[in-house]
CHARMM internal coordinates of N, CA and C (Angstrom, degrees):
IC EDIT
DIST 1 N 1 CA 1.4464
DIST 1 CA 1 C 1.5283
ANGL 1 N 1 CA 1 C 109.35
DIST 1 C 2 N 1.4124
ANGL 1 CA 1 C 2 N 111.31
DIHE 1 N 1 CA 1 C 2 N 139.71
DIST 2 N 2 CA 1.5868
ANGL 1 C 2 N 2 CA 102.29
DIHE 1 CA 1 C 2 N 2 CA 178.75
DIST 2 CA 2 C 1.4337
ANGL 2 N 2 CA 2 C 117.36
DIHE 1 C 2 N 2 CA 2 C -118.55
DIST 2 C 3 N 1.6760
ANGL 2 CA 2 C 3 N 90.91
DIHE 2 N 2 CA 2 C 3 N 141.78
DIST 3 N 3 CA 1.2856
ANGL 2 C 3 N 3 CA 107.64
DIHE 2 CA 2 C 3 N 3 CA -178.57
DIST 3 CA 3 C 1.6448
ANGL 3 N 3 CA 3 C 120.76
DIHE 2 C 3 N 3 CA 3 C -124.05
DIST 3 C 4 N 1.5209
ANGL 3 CA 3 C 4 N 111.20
DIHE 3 N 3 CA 3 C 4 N 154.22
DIST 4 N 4 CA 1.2658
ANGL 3 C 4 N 4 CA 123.08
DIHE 3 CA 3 C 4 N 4 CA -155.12
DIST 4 CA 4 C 1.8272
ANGL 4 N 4 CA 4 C 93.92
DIHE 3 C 4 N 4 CA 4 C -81.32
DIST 4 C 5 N 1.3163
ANGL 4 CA 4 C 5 N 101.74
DIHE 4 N 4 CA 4 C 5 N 126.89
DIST 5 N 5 CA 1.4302
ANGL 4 C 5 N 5 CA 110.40
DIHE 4 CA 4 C 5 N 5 CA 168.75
DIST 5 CA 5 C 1.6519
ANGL 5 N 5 CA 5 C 125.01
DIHE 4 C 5 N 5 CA 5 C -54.65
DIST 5 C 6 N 1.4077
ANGL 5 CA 5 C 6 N 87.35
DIHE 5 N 5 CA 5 C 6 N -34.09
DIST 6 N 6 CA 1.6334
ANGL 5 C 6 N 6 CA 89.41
DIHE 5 CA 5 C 6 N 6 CA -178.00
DIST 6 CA 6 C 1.6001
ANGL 6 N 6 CA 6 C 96.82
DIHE 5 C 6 N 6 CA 6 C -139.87
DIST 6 C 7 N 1.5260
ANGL 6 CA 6 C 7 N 93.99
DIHE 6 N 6 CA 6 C 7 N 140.93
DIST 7 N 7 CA 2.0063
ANGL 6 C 7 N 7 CA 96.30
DIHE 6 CA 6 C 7 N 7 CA 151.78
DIST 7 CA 7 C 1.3522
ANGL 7 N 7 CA 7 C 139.30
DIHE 6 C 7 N 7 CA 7 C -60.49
DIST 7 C 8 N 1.3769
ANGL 7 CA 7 C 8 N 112.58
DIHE 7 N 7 CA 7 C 8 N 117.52
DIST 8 N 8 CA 1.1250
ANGL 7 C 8 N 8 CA 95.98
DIHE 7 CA 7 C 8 N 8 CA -163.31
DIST 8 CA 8 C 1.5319
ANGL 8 N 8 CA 8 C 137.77
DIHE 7 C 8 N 8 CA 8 C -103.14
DIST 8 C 9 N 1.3899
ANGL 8 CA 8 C 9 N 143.11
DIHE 8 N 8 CA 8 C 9 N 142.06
DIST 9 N 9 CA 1.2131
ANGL 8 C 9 N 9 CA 151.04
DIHE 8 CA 8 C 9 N 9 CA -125.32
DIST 9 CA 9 C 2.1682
ANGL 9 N 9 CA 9 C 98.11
DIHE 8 C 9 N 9 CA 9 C -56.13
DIST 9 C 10 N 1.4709
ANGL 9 CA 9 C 10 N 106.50
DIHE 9 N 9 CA 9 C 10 N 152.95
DIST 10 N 10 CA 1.9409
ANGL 9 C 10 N 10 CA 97.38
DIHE 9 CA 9 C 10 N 10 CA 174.93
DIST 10 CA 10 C 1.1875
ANGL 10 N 10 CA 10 C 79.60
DIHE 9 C 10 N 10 CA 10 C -61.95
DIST 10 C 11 N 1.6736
ANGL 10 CA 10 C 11 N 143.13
DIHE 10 N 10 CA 10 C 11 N -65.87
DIST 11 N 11 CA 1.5529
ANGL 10 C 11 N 11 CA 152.44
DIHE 10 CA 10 C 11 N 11 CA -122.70
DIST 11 CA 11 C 1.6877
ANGL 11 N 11 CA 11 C 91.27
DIHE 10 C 11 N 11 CA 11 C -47.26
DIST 11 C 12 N 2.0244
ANGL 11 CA 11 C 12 N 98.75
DIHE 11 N 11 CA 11 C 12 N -57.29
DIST 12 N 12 CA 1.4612
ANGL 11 C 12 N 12 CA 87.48
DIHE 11 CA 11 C 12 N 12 CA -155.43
DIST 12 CA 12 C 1.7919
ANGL 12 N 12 CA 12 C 100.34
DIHE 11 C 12 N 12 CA 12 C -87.62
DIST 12 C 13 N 1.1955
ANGL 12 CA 12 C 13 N 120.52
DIHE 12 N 12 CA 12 C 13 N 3.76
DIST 13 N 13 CA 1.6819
ANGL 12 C 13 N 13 CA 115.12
DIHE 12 CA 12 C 13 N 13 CA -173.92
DIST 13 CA 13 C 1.7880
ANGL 13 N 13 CA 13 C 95.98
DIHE 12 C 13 N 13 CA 13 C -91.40
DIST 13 C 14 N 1.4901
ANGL 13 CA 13 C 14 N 120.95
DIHE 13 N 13 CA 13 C 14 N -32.80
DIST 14 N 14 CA 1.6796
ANGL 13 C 14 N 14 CA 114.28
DIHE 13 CA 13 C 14 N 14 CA 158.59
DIST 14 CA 14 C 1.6217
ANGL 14 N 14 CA 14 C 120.81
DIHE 13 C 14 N 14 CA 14 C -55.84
DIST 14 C 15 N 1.2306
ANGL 14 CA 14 C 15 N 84.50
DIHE 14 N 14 CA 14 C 15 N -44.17
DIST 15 N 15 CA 1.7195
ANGL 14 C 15 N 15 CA 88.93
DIHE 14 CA 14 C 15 N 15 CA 178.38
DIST 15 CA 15 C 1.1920
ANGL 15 N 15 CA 15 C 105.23
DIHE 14 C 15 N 15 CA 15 C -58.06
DIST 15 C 16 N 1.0559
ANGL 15 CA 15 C 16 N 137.11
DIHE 15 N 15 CA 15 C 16 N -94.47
DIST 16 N 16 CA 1.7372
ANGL 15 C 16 N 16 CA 141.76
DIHE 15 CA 15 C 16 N 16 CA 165.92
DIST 16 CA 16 C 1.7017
ANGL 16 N 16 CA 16 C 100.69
DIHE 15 C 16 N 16 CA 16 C 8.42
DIST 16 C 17 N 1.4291
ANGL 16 CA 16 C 17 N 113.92
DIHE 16 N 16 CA 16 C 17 N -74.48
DIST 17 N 17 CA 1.0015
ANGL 16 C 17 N 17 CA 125.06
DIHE 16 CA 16 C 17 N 17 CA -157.82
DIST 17 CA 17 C 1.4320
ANGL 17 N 17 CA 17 C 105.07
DIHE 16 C 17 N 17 CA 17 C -65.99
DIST 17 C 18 N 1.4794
ANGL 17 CA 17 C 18 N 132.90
DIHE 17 N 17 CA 17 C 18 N -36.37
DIST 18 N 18 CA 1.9440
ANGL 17 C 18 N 18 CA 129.18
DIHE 17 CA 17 C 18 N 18 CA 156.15
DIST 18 CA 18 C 1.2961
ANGL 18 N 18 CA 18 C 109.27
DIHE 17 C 18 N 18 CA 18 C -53.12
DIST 18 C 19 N 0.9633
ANGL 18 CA 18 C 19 N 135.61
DIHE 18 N 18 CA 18 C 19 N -1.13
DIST 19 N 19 CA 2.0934
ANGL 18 C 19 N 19 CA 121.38
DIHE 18 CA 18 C 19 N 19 CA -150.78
DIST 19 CA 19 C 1.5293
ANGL 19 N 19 CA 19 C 73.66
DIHE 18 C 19 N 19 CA 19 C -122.20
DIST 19 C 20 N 1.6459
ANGL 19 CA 19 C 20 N 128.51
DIHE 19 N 19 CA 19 C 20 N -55.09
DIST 20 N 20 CA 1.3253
ANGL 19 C 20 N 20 CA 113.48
DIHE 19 CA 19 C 20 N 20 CA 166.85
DIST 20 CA 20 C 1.3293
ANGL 20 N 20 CA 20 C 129.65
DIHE 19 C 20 N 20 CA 20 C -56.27
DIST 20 C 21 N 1.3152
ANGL 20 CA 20 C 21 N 140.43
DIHE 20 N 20 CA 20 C 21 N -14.55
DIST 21 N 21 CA 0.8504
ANGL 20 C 21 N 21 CA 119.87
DIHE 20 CA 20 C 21 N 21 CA -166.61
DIST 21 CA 21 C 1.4535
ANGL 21 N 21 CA 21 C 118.56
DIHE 20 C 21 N 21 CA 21 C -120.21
DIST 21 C 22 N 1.7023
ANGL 21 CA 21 C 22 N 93.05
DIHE 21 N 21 CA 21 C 22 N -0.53
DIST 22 N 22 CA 1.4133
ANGL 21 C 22 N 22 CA 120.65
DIHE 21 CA 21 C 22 N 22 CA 166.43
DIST 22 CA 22 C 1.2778
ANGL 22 N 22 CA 22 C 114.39
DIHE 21 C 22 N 22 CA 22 C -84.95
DIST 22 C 23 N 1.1623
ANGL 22 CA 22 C 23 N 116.70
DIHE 22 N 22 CA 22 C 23 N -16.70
DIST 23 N 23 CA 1.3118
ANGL 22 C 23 N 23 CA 127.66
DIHE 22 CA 22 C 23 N 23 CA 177.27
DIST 23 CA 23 C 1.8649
ANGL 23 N 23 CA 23 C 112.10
DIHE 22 C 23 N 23 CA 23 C -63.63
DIST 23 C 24 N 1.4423
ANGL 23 CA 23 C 24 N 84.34
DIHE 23 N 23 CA 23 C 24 N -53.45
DIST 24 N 24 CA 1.8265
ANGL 23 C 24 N 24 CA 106.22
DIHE 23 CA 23 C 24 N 24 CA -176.93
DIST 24 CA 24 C 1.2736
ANGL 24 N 24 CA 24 C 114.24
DIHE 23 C 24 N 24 CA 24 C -67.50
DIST 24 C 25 N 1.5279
ANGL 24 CA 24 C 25 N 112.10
DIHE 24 N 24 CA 24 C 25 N -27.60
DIST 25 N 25 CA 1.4829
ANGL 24 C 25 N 25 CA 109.57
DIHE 24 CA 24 C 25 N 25 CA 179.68
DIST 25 CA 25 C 1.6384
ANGL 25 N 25 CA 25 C 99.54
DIHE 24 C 25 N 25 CA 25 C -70.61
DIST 25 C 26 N 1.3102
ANGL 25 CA 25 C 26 N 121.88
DIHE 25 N 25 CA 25 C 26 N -66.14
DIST 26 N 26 CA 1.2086
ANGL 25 C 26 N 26 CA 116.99
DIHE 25 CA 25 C 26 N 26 CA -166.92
DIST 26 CA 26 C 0.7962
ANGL 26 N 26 CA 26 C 131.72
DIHE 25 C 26 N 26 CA 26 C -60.53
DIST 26 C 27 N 2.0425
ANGL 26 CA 26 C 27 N 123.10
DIHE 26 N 26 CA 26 C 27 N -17.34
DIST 27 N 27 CA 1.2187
ANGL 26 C 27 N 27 CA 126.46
DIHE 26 CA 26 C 27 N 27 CA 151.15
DIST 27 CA 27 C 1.5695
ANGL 27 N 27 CA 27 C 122.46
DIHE 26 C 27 N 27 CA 27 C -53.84
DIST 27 C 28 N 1.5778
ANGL 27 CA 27 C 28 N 130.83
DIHE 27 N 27 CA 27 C 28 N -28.86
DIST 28 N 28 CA 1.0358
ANGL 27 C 28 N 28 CA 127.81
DIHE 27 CA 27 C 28 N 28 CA 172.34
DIST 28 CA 28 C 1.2260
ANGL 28 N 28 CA 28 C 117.00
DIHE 27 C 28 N 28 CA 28 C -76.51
DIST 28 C 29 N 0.9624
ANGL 28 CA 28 C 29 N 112.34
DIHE 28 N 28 CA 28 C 29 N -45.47
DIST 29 N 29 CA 2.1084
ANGL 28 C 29 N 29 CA 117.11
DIHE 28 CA 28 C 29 N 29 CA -176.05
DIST 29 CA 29 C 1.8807
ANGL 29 N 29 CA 29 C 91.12
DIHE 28 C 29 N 29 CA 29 C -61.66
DIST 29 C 30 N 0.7372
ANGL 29 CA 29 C 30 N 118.79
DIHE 29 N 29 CA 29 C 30 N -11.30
DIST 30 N 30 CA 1.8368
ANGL 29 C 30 N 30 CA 114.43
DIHE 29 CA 29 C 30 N 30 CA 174.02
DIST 30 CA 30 C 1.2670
ANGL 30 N 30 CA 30 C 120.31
DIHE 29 C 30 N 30 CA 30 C -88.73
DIST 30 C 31 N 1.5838
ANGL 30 CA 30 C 31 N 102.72
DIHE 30 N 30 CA 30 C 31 N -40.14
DIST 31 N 31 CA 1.4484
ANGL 30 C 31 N 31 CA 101.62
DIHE 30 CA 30 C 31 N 31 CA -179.16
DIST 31 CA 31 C 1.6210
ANGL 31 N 31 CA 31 C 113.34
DIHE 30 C 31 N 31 CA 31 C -85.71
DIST 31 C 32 N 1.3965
ANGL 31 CA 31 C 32 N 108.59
DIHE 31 N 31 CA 31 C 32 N -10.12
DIST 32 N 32 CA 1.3895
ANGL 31 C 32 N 32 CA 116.06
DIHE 31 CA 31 C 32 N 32 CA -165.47
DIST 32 CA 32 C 2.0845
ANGL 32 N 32 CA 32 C 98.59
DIHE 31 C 32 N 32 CA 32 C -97.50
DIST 32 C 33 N 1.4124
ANGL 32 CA 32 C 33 N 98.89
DIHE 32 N 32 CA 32 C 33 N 3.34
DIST 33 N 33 CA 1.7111
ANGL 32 C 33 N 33 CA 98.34
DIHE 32 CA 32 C 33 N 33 CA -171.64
DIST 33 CA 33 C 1.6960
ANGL 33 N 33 CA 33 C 84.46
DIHE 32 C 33 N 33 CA 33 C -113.90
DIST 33 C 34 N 1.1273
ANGL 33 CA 33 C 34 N 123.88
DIHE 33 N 33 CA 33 C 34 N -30.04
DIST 34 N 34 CA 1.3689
ANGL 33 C 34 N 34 CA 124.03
DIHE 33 CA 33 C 34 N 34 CA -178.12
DIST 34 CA 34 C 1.5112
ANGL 34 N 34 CA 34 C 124.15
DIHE 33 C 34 N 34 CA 34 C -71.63
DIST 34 C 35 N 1.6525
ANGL 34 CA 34 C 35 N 107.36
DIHE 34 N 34 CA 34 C 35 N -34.67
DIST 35 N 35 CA 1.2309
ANGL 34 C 35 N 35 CA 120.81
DIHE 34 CA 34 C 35 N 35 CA 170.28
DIST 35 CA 35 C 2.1646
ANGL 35 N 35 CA 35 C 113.32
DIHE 34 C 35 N 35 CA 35 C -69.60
DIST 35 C 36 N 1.3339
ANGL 35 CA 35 C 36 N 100.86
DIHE 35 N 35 CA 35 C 36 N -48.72
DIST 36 N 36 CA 1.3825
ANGL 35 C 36 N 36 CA 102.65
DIHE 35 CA 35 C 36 N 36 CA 172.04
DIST 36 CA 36 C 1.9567
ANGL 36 N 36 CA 36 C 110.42
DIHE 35 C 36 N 36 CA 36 C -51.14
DIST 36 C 37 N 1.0711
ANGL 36 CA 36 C 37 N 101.99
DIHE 36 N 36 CA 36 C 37 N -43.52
DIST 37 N 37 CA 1.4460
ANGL 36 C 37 N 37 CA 112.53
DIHE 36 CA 36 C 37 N 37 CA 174.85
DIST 37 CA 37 C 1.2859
ANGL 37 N 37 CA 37 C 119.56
DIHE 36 C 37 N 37 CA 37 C -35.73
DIST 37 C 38 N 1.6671
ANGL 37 CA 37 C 38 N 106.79
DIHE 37 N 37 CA 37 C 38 N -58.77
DIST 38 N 38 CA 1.3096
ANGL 37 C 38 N 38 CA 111.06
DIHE 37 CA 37 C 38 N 38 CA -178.27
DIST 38 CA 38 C 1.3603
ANGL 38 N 38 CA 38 C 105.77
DIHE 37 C 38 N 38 CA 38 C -83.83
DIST 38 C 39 N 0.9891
ANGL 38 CA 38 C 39 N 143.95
DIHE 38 N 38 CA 38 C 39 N -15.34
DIST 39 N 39 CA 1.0900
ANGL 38 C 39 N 39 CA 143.03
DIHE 38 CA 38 C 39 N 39 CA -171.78
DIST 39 CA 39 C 1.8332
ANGL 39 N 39 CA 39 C 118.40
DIHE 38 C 39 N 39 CA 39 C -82.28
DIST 39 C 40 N 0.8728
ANGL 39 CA 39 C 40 N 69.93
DIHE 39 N 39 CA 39 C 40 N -22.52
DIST 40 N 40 CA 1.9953
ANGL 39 C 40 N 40 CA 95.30
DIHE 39 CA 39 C 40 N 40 CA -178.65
DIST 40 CA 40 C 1.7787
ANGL 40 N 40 CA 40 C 119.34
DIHE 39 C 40 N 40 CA 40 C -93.44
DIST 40 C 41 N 1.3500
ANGL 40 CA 40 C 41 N 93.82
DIHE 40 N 40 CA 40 C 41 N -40.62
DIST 41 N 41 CA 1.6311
ANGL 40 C 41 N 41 CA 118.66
DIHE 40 CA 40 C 41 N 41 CA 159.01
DIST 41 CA 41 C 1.7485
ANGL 41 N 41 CA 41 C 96.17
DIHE 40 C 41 N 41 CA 41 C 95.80
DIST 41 C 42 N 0.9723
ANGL 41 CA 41 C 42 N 130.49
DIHE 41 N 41 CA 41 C 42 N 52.88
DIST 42 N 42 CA 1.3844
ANGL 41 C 42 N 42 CA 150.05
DIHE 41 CA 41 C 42 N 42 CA 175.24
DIST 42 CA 42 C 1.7145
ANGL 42 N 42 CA 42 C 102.45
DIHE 41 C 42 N 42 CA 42 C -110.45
DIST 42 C 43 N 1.3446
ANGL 42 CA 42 C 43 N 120.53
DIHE 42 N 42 CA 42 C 43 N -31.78
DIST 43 N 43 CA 1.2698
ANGL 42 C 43 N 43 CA 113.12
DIHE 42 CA 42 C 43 N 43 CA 172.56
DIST 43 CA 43 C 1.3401
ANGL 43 N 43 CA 43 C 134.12
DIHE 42 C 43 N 43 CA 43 C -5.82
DIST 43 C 44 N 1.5005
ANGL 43 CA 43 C 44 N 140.75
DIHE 43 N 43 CA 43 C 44 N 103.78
DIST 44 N 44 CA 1.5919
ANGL 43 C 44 N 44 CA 138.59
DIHE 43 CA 43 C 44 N 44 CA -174.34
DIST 44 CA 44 C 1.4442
ANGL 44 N 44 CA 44 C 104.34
DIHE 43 C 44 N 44 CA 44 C -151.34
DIST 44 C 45 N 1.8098
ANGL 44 CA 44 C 45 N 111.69
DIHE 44 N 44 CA 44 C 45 N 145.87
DIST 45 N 45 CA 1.0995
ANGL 44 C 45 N 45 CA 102.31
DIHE 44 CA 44 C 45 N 45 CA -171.74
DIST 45 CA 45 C 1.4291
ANGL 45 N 45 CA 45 C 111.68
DIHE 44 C 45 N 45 CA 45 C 91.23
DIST 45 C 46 N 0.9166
ANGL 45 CA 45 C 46 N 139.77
DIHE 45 N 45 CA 45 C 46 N -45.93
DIST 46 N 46 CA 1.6042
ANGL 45 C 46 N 46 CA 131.92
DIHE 45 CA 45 C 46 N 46 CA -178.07
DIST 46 CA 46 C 1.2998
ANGL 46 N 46 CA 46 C 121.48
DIHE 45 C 46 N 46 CA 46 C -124.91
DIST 46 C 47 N 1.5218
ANGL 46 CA 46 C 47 N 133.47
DIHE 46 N 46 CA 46 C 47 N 163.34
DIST 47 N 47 CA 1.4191
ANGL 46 C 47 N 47 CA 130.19
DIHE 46 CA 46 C 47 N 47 CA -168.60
DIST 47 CA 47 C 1.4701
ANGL 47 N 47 CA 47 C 91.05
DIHE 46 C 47 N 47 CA 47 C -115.52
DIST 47 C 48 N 1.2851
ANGL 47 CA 47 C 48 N 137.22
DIHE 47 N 47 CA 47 C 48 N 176.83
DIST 48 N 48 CA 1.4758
ANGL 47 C 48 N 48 CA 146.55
DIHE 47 CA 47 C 48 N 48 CA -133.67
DIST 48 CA 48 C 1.0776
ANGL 48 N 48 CA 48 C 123.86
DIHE 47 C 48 N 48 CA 48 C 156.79
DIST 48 C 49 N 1.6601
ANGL 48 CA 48 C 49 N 136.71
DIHE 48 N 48 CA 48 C 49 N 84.16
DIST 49 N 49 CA 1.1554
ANGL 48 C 49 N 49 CA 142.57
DIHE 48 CA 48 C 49 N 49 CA -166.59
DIST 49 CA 49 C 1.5927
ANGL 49 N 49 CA 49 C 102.67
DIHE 48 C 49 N 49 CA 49 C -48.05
DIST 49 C 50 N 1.5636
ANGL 49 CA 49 C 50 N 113.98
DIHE 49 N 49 CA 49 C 50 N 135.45
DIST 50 N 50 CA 1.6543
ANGL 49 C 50 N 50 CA 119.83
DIHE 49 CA 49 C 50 N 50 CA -177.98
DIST 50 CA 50 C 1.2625
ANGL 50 N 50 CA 50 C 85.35
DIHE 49 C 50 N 50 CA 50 C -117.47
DIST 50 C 51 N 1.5763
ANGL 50 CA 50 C 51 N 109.90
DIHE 50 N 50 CA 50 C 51 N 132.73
DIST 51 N 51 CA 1.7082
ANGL 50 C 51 N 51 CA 123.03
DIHE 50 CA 50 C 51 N 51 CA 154.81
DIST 51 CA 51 C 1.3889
ANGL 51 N 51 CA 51 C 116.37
DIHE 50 C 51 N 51 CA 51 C -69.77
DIST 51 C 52 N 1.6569
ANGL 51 CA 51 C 52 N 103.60
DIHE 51 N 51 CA 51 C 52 N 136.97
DIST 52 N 52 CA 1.3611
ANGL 51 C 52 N 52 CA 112.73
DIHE 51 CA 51 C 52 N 52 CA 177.32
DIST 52 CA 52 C 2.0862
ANGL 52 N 52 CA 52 C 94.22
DIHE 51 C 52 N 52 CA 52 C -78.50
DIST 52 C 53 N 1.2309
ANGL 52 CA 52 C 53 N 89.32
DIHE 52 N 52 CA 52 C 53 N 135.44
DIST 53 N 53 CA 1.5608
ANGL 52 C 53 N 53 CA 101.04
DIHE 52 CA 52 C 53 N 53 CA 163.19
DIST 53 CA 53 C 1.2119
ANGL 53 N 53 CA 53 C 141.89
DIHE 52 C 53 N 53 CA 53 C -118.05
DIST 53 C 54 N 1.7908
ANGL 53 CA 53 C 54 N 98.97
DIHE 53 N 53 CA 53 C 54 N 37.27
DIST 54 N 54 CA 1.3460
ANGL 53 C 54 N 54 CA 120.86
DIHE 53 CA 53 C 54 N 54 CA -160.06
DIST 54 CA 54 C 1.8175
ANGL 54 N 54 CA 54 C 90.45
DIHE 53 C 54 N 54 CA 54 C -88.78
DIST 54 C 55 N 1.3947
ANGL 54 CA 54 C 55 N 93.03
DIHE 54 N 54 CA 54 C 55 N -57.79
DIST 55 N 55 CA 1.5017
ANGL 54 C 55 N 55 CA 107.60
DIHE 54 CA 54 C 55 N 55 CA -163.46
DIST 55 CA 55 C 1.4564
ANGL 55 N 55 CA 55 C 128.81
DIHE 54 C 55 N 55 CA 55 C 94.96
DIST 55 C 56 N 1.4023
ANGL 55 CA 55 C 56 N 119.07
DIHE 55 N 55 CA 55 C 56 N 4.43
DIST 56 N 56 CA 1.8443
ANGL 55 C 56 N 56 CA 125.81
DIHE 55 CA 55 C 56 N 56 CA -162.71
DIST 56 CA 56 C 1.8805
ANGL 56 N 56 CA 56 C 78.52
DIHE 55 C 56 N 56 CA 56 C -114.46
DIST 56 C 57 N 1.3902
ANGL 56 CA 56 C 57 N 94.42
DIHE 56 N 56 CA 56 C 57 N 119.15
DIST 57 N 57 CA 1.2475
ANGL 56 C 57 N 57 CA 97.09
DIHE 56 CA 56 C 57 N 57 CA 156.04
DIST 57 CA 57 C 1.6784
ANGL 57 N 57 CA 57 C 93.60
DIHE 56 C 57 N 57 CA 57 C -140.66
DIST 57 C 58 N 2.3600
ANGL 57 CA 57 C 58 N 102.56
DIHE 57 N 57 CA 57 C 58 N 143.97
DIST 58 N 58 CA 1.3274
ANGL 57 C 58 N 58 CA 96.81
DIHE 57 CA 57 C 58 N 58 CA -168.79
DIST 58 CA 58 C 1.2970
ANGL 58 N 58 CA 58 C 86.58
DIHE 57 C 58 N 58 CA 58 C -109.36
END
COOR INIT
IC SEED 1 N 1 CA 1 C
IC BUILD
């Protein structure tokens, strides 16, 4: 099992913890500009299952 030789500094265990959580922000502001996208019908760049709205399936 491995273990850390040394404890390591808050500085760099905060740091870690912004780069994550900066990470998550910017993953959301993407998915939340991507969703308006399709929704708006500006969509480019990506494929996107479209529902049939017929409803007759034989």
């Amino acid at each position: 099992m491995a273990v850390p030789k040394k404890k390591t500094s808050k500085g760099k265990r905060n740091q870690r913890h912004a780069t994550w959580k900066g990470k998550a922000a910017v993953a959301a502001r993407k998915a939340l500009s991507i969703g308006k996208a399709v929704l708006s019908g500006r969509a480019q760049g990506f494929v996107y299952p479209v529902a049939d709205e017929d409803g007759d399936e034989a």
